[in-house]
C-alpha positions as CSV (number, residue, x, y, z in Angstrom):
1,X,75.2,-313.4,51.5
2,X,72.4,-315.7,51.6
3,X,71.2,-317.1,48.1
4,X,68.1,-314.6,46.6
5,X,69.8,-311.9,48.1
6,X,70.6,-308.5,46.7
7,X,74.6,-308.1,46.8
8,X,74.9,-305.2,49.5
9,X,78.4,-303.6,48.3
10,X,80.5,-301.7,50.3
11,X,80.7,-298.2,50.9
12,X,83.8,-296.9,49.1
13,X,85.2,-293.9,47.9
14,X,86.2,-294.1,44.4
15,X,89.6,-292.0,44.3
16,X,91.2,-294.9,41.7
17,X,92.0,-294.7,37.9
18,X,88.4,-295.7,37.6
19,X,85.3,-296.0,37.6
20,X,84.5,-293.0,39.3
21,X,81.7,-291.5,41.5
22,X,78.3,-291.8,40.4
23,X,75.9,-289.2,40.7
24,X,72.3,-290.1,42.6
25,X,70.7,-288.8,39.6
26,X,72.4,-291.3,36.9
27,X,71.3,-294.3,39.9
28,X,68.6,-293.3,39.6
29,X,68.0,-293.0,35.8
30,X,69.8,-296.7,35.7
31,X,66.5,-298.1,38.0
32,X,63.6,-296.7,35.6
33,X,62.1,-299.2,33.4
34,X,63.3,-300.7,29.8
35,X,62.2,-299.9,27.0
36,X,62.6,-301.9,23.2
37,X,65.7,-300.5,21.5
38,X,63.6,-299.0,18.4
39,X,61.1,-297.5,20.5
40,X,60.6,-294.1,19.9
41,X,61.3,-292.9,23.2
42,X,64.9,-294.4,22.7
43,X,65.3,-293.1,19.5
44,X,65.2,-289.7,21.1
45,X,67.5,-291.2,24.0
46,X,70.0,-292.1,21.2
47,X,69.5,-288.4,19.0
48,X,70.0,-286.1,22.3
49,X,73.2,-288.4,23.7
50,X,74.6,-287.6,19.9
51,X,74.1,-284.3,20.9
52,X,75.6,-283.9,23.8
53,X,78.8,-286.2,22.6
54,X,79.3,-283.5,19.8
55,X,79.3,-280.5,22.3
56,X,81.4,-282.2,24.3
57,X,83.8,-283.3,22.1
58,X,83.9,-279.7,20.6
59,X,83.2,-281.4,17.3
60,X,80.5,-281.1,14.6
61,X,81.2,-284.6,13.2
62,X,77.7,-286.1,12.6
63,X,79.1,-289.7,13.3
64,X,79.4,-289.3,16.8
65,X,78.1,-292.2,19.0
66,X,78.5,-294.2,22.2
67,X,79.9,-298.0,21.2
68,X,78.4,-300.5,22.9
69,X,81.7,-301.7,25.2
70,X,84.4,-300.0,27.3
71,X,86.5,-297.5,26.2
72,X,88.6,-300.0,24.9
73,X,86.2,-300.9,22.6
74,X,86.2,-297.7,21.4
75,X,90.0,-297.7,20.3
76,X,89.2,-301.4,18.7
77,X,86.4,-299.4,16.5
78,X,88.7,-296.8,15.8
79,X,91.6,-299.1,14.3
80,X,89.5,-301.9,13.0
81,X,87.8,-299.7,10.7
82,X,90.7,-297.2,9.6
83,X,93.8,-299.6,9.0
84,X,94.2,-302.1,6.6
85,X,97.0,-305.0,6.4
86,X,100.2,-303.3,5.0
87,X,98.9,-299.4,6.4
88,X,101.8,-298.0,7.8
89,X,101.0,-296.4,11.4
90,X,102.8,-294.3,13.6
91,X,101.9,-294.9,17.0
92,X,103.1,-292.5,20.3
93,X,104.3,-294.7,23.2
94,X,104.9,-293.4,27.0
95,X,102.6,-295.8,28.8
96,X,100.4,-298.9,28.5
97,X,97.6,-297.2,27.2
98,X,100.1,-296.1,23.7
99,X,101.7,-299.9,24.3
100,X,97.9,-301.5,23.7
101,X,97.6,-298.7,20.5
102,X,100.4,-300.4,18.8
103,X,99.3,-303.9,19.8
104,X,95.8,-303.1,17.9
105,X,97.3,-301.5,15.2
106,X,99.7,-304.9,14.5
107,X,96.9,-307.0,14.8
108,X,95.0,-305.5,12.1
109,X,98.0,-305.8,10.2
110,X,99.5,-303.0,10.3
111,X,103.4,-301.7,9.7
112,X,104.1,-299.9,13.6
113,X,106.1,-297.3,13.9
114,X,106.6,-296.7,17.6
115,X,107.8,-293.2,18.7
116,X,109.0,-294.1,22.6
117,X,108.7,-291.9,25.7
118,X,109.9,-292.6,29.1
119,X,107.1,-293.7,30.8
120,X,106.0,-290.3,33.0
121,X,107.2,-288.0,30.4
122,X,105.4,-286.8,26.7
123,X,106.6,-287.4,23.1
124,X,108.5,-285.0,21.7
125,X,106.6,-283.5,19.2
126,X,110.1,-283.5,17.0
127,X,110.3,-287.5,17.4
128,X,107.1,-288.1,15.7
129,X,107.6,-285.5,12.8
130,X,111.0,-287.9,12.3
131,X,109.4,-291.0,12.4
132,X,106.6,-289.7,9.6
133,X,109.3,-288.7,7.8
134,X,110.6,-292.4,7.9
135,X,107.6,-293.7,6.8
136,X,106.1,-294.2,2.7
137,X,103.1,-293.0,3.3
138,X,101.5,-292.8,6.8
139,X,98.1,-293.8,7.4
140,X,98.0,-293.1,10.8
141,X,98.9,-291.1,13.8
142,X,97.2,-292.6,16.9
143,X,98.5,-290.8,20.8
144,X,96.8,-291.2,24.2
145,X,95.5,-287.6,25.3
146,X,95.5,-288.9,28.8
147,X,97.6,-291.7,29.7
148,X,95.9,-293.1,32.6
149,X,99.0,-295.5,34.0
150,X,101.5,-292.2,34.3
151,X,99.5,-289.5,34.6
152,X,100.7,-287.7,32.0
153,X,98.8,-285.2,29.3
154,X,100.0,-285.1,26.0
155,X,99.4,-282.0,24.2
156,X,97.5,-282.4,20.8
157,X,97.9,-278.8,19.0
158,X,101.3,-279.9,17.0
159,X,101.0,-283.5,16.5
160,X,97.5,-282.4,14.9
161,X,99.4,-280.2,12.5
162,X,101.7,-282.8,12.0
163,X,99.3,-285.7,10.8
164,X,97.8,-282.8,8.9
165,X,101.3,-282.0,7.0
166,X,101.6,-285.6,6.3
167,X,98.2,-286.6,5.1
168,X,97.9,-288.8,8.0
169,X,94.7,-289.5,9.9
170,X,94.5,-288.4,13.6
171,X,93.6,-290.9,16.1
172,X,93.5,-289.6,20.2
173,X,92.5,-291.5,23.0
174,X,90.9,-289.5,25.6
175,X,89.2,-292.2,28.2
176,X,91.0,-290.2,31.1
177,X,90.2,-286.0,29.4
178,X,87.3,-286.4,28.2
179,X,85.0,-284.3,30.6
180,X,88.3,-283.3,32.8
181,X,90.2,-281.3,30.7
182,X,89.7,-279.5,27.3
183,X,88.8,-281.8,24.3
184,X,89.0,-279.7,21.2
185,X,88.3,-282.3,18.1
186,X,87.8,-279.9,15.5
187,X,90.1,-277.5,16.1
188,X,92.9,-280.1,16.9
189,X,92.1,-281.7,13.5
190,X,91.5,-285.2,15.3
191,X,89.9,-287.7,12.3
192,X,88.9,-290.3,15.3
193,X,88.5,-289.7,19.1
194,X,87.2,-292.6,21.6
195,X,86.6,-292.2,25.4
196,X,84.7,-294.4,28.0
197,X,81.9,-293.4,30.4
198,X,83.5,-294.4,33.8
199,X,85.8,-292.2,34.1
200,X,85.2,-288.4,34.1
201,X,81.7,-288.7,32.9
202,X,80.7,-290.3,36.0
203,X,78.3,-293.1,34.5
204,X,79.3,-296.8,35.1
205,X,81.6,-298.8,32.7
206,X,80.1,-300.1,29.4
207,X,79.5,-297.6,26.7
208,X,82.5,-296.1,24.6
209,X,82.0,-292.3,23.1
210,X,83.5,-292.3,19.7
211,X,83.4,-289.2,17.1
212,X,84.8,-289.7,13.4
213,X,85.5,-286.8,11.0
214,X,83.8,-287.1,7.3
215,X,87.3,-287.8,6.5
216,X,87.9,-290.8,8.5
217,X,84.3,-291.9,7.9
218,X,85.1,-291.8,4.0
219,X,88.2,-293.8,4.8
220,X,86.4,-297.0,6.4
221,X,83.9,-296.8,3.5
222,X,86.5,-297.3,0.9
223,X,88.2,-299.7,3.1
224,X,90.1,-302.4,0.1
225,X,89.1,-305.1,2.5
226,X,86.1,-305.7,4.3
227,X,85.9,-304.8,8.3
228,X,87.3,-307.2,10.4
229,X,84.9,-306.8,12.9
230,X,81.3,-306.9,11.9
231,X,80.2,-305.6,15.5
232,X,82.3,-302.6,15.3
233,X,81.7,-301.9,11.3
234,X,81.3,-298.2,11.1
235,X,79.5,-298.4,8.0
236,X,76.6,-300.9,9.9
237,X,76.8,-298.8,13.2
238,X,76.1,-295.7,11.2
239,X,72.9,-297.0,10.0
240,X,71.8,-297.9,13.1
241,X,72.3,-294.9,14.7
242,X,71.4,-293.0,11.7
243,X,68.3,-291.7,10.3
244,X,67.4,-295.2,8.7
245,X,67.8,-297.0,12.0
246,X,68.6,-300.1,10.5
247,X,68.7,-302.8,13.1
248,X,72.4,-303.8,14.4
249,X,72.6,-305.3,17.7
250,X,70.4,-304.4,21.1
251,X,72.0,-301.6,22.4
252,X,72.9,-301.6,26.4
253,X,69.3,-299.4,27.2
254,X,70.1,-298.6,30.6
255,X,73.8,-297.7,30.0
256,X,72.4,-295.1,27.6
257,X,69.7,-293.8,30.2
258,X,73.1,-293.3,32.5
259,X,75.0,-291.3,29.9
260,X,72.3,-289.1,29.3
261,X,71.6,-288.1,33.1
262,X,75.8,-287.9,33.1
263,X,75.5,-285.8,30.3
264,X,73.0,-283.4,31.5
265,X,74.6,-282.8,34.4
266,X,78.1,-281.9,32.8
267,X,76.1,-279.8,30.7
268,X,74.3,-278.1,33.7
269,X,77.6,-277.6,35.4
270,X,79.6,-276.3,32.3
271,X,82.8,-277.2,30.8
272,X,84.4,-274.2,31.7
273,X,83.4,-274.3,35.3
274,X,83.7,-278.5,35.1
275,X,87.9,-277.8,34.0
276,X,88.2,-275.7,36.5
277,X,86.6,-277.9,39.5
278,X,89.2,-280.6,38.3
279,X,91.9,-278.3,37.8
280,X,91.3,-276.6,41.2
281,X,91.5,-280.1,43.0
282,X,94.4,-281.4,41.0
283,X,96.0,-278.6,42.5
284,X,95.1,-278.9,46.1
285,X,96.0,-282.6,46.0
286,X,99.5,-281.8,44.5
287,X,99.9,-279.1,47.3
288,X,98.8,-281.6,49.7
289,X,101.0,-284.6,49.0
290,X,103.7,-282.1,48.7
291,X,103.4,-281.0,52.4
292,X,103.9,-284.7,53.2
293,X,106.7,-285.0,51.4
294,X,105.5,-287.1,48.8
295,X,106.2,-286.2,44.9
296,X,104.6,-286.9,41.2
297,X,105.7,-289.4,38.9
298,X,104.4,-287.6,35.8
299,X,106.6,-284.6,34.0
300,X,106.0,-281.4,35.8
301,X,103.6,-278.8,33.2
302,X,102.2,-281.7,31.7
303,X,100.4,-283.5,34.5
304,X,96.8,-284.8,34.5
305,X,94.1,-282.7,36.5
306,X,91.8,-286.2,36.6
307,X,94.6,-288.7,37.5
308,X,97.6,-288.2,39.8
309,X,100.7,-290.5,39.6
310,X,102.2,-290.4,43.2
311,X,105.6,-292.0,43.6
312,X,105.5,-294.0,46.6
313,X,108.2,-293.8,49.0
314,X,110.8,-296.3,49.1
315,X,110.2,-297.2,53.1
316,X,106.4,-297.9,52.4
317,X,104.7,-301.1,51.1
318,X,102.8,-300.2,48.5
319,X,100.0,-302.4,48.5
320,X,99.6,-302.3,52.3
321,X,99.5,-299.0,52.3
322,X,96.7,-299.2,50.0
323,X,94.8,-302.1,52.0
324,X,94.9,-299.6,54.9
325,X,93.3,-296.5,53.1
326,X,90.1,-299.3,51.7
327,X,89.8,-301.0,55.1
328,X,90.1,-298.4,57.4
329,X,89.3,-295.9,55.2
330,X,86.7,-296.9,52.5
331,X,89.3,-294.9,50.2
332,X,90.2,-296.5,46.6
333,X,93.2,-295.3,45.0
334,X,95.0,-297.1,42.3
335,X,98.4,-299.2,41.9
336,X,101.1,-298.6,39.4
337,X,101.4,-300.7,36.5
338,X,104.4,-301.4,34.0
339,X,107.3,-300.1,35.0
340,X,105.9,-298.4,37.7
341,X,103.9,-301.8,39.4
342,X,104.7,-301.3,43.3
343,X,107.0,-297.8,42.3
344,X,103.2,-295.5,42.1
345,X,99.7,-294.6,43.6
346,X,97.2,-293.5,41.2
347,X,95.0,-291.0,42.8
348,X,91.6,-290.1,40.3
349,X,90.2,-287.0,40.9
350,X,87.5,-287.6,37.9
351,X,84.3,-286.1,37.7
352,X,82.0,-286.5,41.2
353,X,85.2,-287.7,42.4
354,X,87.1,-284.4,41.9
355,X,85.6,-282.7,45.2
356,X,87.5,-280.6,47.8
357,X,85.8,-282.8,50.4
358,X,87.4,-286.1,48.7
359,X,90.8,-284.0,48.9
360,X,90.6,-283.6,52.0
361,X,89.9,-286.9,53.0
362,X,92.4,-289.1,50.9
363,X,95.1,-286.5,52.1
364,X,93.6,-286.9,56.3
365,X,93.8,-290.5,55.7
366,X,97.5,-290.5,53.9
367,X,99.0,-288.8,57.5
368,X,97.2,-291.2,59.6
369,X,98.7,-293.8,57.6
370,X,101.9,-292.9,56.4
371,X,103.7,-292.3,59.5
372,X,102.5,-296.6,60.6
373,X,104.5,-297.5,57.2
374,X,107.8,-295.8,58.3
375,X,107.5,-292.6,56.4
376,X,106.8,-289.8,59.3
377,X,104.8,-286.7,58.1
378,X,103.4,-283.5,60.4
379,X,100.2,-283.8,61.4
380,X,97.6,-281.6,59.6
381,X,99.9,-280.2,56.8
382,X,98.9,-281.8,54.1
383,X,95.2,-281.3,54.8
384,X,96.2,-277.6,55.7
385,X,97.7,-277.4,52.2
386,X,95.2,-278.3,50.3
387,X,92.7,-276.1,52.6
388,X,95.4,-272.8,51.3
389,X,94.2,-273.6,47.7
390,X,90.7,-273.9,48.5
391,X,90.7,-270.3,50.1
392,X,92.9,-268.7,47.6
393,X,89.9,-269.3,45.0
């Protein structure tokens, strides 16, 4: 690439833990022109992305705004402005998503109470009731919905009612559900909820959905101590995205022209129909790999529709096997990480990447591949799987 030129990227298919596909209409909302960040026209931009954040969350919490930053930004927001030095916090651990949870938590001086999981399986519900037992007076109860590195969904119902019982807030991470599967805020009785746009929102990396109750907003207003972080100070960021529109920082303008067009198409599409496109696909990939003979990581009933945690077979190279599918291919998927680095493939199927067609092809390229790597398969049965799903619709 010559200097002055455009970078041309390759043509890939995004079937990784993220980002995902991105629909022509977001690319092409992301090439209009800029606009000041208190113009009017953005102001609207901001109000009607509020709007659609609430309906998709399922909540009717008026603090509910995209952070400028990944999702991880999001759970930074979340902690920063909730805990205080000496807050006792119970944190859920089964993979590195819960592991970076507990690390922010300590760092903003927190007392951690981890409640462990094998990595692949949930937290027992009966764990965390023992370990807010244990505790003074918990502050906290923080889980990953989605655990992106195991594929793994936690269900929320219980530990809601158990950071309820215990006068705990409820903190949920749900970068990999949010837009794949059923987020429920309100009903769940979730205080604080954070997600990122890449994943099954289909809009590129860089802006965090976060929602907080009146409860938890209350709680970082009466904070002892003052925010650690003044770019993530709830208290600042609400007046900015308030009524008063006090000036905080220049939000990313063409990140939030993205998440609108994302937005309006989820919303076009439905959440009903949207769960049921990624459940649909989860289920033809599952009945795919199975075919081949290869089997899920993640605790059978509890497995993500959006991300798929494939164990790899112990005669195949991991990483070569995924340096074939991108070369050859164009194909994406993901590596294990943790405990399961060079053990797992991490197939997304997250919003314009959950397609039949994208099944189809990540399961054609897996038997033109596998069989190279020493792990024979029979020609067409996976694909043919996957096709018996589709037509039982």
């Amino acid at each position: 690439m010559s200097a002055g030129n455009v970078f041309p990227p390759p043509v890939r298919l995004l079937l990784g833990p993220g980002p995902s596909m991105i629909h022509p209409r977001v690319l092409q909302a992301m090439s209009t022109p800029l606009v000041g960040h208190l113009d009017p026209a953005f102001l609207a931009i901001m109000e009607e992305n509020k709007r659609l954040l609430r309906w998709l969350f399922g909540t009717a919490n008026e603090l509910t705004i995209p952070v400028s930053g990944t999702g991880s930004a999001g759970m930074e927001m979340c902690f920063v402005n909730l805990v205080e030095p000496g807050d006792e916090v119970v944190v859920c651990v089964n993979g590195l998503f819960g592991q970076r949870m507990s690390d922010v938590a300590r760092r903003c001086g927190a007392e951690v109470h981890e409640v462990s999981a094998p990595w692949g399986r949930i937290v027992d519900p009966e764990d965390v009731r023992r370990a807010l037992q244990q505790c003074r007076r918990p502050k906290l109860l923080a889980v990953v919905h989605a655990e992106t590195s195991t594929g793994v969904l936690q269900p929320l119902d219980e530990l809601g009612s158990l950071a309820k019982e215990f006068g705990a807030l409820f903190l949920v991470d749900t970068v990999t559900s949010l837009g794949g599967h059923p987020v429920r805020v309100d009903a769940w009785g979730i205080d604080a909820c954070y997600s990122g746009t890449q994943k099954c929102l289909s809009a590129p990396p860089g802006l965090a959905p976060v929602t907080f109750s009146p409860r938890a907003t209350e709680v970082a207003r009466k904070r002892r101590q003052p925010i650690q972080s003044w770019y993530l100070d709830v208290t600042l960021l609400s007046q900015y995205w308030g009524s008063d529109r006090v000036y905080h920082h220049t939000a990313p303008i063409t990140m939030n022209y993205a998440l609108l067009e994302a937005l309006r198409l989820i919303e076009a599409e439905g959440l009903e129909a949207r769960w049921q496109r990624h459940e649909r696909n989860h289920r033809a990939l599952v009945a795919g790999l199975t075919a081949l003979g290869l089997s899920l990581a993640s605790q059978e009933g509890y497995r993500l529709w959006t991300l798929n945690c494939v164990e790899v077979p112990r005669a195949v190279n991991d990483a070569q096997l995924r340096g074939a599918l991108l070369n050859e291919f164009g194909i994406e998927i993901g590596g294990g990480l943790g405990p399961f680095k060079g053990r797992a493939w991490r197939i997304g199927l997250m919003g314009e990447s959950s397609t039949a067609a994208n099944v189809l092809a990540v399961l054609s390229a897996l038997e033109q591949t596998l069989p190279r790597f020493g792990f024979p398969v029979e020609p067409g049965s996976g694909v043919a799987a996957a096709e018996r799903v589709f037509a039982a619709r």
